[in-house]
C-alpha positions as CSV (number, residue, x, y, z in Angstrom):
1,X,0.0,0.0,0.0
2,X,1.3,3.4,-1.3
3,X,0.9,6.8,1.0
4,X,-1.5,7.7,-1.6
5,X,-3.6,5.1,-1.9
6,X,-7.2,6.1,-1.7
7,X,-10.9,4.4,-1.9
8,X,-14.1,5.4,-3.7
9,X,-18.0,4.9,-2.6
10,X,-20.3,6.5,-2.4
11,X,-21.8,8.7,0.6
12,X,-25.8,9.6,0.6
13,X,-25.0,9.2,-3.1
14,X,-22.2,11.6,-3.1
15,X,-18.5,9.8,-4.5
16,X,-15.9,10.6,-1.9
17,X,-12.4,9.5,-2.4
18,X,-10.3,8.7,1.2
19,X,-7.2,7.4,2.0
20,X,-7.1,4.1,2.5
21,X,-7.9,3.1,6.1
22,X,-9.7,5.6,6.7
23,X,-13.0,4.6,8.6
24,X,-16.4,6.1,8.3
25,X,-16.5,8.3,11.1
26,X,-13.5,10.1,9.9
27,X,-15.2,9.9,6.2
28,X,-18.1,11.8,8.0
29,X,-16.4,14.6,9.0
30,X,-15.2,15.5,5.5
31,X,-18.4,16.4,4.7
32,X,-21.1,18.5,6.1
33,X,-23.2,18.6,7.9
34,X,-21.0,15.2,9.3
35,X,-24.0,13.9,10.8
36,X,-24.5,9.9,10.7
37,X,-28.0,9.9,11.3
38,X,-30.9,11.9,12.6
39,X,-33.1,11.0,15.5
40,X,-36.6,10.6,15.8
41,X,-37.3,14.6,16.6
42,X,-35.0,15.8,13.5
43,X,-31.9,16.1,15.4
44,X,-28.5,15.6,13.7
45,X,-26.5,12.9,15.3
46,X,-22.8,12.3,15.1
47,X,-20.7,10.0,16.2
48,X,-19.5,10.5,19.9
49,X,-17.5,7.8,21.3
50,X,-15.3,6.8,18.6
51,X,-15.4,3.2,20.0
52,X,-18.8,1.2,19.1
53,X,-20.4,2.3,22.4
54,X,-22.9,5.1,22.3
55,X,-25.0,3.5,18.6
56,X,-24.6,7.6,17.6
57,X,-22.7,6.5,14.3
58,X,-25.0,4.0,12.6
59,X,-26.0,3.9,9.3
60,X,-26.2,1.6,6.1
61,X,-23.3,0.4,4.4
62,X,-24.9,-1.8,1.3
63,X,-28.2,-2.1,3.0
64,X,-26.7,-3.5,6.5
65,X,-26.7,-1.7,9.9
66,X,-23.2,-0.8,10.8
67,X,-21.3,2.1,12.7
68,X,-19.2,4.3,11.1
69,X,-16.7,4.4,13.8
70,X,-15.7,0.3,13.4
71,X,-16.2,0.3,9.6
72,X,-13.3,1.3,7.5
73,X,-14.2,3.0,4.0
74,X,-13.9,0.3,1.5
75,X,-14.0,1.0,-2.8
76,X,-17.9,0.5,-4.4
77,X,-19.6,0.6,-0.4
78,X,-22.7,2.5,-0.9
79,X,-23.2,4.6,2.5
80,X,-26.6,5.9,3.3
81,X,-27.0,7.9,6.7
82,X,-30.9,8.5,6.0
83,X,-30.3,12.2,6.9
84,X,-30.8,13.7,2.5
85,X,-34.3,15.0,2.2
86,X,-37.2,12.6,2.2
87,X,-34.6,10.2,3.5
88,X,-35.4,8.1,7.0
């Protein structure tokens, strides 16, 4: 693995290219609003404890459940946090 090696998917249907090993949490933050997820009263959720722990970080990586803090960006994952408009 070069330096420079980065990964391609998709994020709420947005390409993102990261270096590779990045994870998903990290991913997040690249891109605003860097929310995960929104909770049940509209509220923009983001991941807190970095570790799997507080469930703040979930959202769909090809259709599964997973958090974005344990889930390293991977090329062709499809990443939908549920937060786009008309999105839940």
């Amino acid at each position: 693995m070069t330096p420079d090696a980065q990964v391609e998917f998709t994020l709420d249907g947005e390409t993102l290219r990261v270096p590779t090993g990045t994870s998903l949490a990290a991913a997040l933050t690249m891109r605003r609003p860097g929310c995960a997820r929104t909770s049940v009263s509209g509220e923009a959720r983001a991941p807190l404890c970095g570790m799997g722990i507080c469930q703040e970080c979930r959202l769909l990586v090809d259709g599964r459940r997973r958090l974005a803090c344990q889930t390293l960006c991977q090329n062709g994952m499809a990443v939908d946090t549920g937060t786009r408009p008309g999105k839940h």
